[in-house]
C-alpha positions in Angstrom: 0.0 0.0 0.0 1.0 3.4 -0.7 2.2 5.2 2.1 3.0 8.6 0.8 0.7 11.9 1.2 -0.3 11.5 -3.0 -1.2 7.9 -2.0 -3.2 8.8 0.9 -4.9 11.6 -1.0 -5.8 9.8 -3.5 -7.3 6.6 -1.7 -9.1 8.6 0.6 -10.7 10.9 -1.9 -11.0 7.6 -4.2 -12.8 6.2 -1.0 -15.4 9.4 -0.8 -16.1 9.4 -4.1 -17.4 5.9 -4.1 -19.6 6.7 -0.7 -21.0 10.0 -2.1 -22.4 7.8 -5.0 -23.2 5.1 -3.7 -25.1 7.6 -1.4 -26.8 8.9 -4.6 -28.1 5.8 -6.2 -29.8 4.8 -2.5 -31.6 8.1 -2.3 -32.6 7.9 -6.2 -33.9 4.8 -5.7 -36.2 5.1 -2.5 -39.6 5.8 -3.3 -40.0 4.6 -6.3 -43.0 2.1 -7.6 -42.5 0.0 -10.4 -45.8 -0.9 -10.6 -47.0 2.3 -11.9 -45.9 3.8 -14.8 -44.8 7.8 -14.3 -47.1 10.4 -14.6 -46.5 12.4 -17.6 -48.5 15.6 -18.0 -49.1 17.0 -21.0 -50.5 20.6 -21.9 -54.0 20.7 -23.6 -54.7 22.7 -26.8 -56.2 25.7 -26.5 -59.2 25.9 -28.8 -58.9 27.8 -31.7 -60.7 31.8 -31.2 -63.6 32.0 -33.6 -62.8 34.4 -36.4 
C-alpha cells in the first residue's frame, strides 16, 4: 500500500467518491413504484378563437 501523502490523497478521496455515490443511487432509488408507470402531464390545446 502506498504510504505517501499522494497515495493517501488519492485513496481517501478515491474512498469518498465511491460513498457519495453510492449515497446517490440509495436516495434515487427510495420511493419509487414499479408498478405504476410515471405520470407524464401534457398541456392541452387551447381551442382555436372563432374568427
Amino acid at each position: 500500500m502506498m504510504k505517501t501523502p499522494v497515495g493517501l490523497v488519492t485513496v481517501t478521496l478515491s474512498a469518498a467518491i465511491l460513498l457519495a455515490a453510492s449515497l446517490l443511487i440509495v436516495t434515487g432509488t427510495q420511493g419509487e413504484d414499479h408498478a405504476r408507470p410515471a405520470h407524464v402531464t401534457t398541456p392541452t390545446a387551447k381551442p382555436a378563437p372563432p374568427h
